[in-house]
Every structure is written in structure tokens, then in C-alpha cells.
C-alpha positions in Angstrom: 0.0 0.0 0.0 2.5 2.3 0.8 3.7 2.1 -2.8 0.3 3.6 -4.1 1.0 6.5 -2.2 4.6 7.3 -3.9 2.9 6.3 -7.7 -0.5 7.0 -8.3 -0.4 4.9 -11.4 -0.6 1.6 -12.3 2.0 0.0 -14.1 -0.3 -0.3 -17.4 -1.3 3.2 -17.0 2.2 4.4 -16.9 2.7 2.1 -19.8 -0.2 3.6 -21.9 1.1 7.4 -21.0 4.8 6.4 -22.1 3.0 4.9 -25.2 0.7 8.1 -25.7 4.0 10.2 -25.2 5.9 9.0 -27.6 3.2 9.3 -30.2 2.4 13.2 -29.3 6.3 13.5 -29.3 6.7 12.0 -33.0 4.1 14.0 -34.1 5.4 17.1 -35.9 2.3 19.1 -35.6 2.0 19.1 -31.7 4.1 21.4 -29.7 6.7 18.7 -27.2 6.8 21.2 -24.5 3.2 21.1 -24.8 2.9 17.4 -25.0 5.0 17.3 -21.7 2.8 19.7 -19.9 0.0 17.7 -21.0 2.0 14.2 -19.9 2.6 15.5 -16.2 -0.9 16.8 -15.9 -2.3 13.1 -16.6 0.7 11.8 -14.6 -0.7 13.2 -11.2 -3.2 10.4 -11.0 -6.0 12.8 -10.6 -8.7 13.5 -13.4 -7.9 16.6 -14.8 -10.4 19.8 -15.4 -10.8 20.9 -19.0 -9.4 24.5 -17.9 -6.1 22.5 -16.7 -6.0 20.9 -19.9 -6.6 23.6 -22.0 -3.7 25.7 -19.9 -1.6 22.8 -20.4 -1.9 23.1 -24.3 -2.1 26.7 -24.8 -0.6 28.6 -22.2 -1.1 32.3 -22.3 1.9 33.9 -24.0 4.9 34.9 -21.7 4.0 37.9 -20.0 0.5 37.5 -19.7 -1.4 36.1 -16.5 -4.0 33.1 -17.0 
């Protein structure tokens, strides 16, 4: 039990994001840094809000506040 409580994610899971990760990061149309952004959001083992995952693809531009 105690090692739920250091990785939220199953082993399978964690398999399917590594998958999922590689596939945004080989695809030339999406941003990587916001493929990562997007990867550690669904890595916190907590469903994400569609604000969170809209800030995690298109972050205001530097400078500018959310």
C-alpha cells in the first residue's frame, strides 16, 4: 500500500502514457513542450479539469497572466 501512495499509477497506465507520449512527441504538428505539460498533468493520477488541460496546451503567451 505504501507504494500507491509514492505512484498514483498503475503499471499499465504508466505504460499507456509512455505509449501516448511518444506518439504526441513523433508527431510534428504538436508542440513537445506542450505534449510534456499535458503528460505531467495526466501523470498526477487525478482527473484533470478541462481548464487545466486547455492551460496545459495553450498557455497564455509569456507575460500574460491566466
Amino acid at each position: 500500500m505504501a507504494e500507491q501512495d509514492t505512484d498514483p499509477l498503475s503499471p499499465t497506465v504508466t505504460q499507456v502514457l509512455d505509449e501516448y507520449l511518444a506518439a504526441l512527441h513523433g508527431d510534428n504538428a504538436i508542440d513537445n513542450d506542450a505534449a510534456d505539460r499535458l503528460d505531467s498533468l495526466l501523470r498526477t493520477g487525478k482527473v484533470p479539469k478541462p481548464e487545466q488541460i486547455d492551460a496545459a496546451l495553450f498557455p497564455p503567451p509569456e507575460g500574460e497572466e491566466p
